[in-house]
C-alpha positions as CSV (number, residue, x, y, z in Angstrom):
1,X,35.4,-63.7,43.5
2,X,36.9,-60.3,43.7
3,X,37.6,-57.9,40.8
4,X,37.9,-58.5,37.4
5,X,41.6,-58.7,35.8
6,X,42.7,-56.6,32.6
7,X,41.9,-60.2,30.5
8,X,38.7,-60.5,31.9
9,X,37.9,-56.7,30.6
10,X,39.5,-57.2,27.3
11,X,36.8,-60.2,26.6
12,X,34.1,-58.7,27.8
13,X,35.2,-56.1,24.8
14,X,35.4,-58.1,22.1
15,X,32.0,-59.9,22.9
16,X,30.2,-56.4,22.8
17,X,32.2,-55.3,19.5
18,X,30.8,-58.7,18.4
19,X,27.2,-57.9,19.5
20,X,26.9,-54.2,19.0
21,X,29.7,-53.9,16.1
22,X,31.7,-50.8,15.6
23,X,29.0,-48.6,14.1
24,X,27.1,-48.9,16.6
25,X,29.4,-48.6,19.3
26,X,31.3,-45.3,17.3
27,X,27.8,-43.6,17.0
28,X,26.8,-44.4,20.6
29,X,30.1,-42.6,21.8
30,X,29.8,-39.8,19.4
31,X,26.1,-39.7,21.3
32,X,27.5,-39.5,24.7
33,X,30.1,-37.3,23.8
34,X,27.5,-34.9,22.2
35,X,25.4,-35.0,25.3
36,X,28.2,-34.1,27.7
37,X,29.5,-31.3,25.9
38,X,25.7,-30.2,26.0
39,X,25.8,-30.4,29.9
40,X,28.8,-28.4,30.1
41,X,27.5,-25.9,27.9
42,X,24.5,-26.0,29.7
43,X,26.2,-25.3,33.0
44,X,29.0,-22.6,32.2
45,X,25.2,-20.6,30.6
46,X,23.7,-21.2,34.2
47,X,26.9,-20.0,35.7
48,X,27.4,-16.8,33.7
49,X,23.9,-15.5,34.7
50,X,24.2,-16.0,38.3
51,X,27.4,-14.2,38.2
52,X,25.9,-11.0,38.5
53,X,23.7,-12.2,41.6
54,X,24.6,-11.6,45.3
């Protein structure tokens, strides 16, 4: 009952490529990859203006 093996992953990928299909799963990643850059954008803009702060 410990963790799961590299077979045990793998299924576990092909059931959600069967539920979800690729579209979905491409545009989901393109989604989370848009809102990450986002944050870091978001946090090298809060960082520049409190450069100039003591």
């Amino acid at each position: 009952m410990g963790s799961f093996s590299v077979w045990h992953w793998c299924i576990v990928l092909v059931i959600v490529m069967l539920v979800f299909g690729t579209k979905k799963l491409r545009n989901a990643g393109n989604d989370l990859g848009g809102a990450v850059r986002g944050f870091k954008e978001g946090m090298k803009d809060s960082n520049d203006a409190n450069i100039g702060r003591p």
